[in-house]
C-alpha positions in Angstrom: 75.5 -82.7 241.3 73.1 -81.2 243.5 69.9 -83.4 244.5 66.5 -81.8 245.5 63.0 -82.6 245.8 60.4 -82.0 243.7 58.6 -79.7 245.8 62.1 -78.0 246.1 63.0 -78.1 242.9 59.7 -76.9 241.8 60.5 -73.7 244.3 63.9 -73.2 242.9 63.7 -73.8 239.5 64.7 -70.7 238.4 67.8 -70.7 239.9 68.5 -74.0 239.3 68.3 -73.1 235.7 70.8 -70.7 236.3 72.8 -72.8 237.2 75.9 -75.1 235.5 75.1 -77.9 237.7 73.0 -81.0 237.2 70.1 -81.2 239.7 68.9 -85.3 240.7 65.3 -84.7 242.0 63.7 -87.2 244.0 60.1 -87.8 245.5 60.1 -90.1 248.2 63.4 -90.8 248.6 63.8 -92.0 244.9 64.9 -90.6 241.5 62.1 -88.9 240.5 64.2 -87.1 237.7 67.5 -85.5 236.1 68.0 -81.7 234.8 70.6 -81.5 233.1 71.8 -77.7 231.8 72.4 -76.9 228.0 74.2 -74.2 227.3 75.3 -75.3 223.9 73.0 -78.1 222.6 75.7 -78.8 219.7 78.3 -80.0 222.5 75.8 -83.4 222.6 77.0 -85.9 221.0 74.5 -86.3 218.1 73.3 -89.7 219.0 72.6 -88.5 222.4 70.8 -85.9 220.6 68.4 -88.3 218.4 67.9 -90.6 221.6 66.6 -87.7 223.9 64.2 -86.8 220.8 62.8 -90.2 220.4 62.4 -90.5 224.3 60.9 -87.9 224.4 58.2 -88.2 221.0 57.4 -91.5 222.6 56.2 -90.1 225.8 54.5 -87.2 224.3 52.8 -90.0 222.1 51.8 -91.9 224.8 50.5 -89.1 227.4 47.8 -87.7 224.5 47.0 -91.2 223.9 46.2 -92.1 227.1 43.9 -88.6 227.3 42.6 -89.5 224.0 43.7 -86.5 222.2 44.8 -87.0 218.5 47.1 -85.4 216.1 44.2 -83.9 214.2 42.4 -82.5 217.5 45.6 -81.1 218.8 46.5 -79.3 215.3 42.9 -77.8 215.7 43.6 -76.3 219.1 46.8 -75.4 218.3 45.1 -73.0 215.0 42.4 -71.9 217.5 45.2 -70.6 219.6 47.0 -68.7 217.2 44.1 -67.1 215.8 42.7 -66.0 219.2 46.2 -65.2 219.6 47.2 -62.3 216.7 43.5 -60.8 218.4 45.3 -59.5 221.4 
């Protein structure tokens, strides 16, 4: 496992992506995070799987709450965008 900082990891990213290896990054001297490479998301144990997911819909949740941005403001966007979008 390699371990980097943010600011390295930040710089490196693409090759870390590259990579097979797990990267620990820290800020500070402490965990600051974990990248872990998936080549073949099906090789996750499926509980793993739904755990990541709910992890990570419960942060999502909770960063546009704090911003105040709700599900119906965010669909709006998200149809402005595509429409600007097929304009290109």
């Amino acid at each position: 496992m390699k371990v980097a900082t943010v600011r390295e990891f930040r710089d490196k990213a693409t090759s870390y992506f590259k990579d097979d290896e797990p990267v620990l990054v820290t800020r500070h001297g402490k965990v600051a995070g974990l990248y872990l490479p998936i080549d073949h998301p099906e090789s996750f144990p499926l509980e793993l799987r739904k755990e990541l997911l709910v992890r990570l819909g419960e942060f999502v949740g909770r960063s546009l709450e704090k911003k105040g941005i709700t599900e119906g403001k965010l669909l709006a966007d998200f149809n402005t965008f595509k429409k600007t979008r097929r304009r290109r």
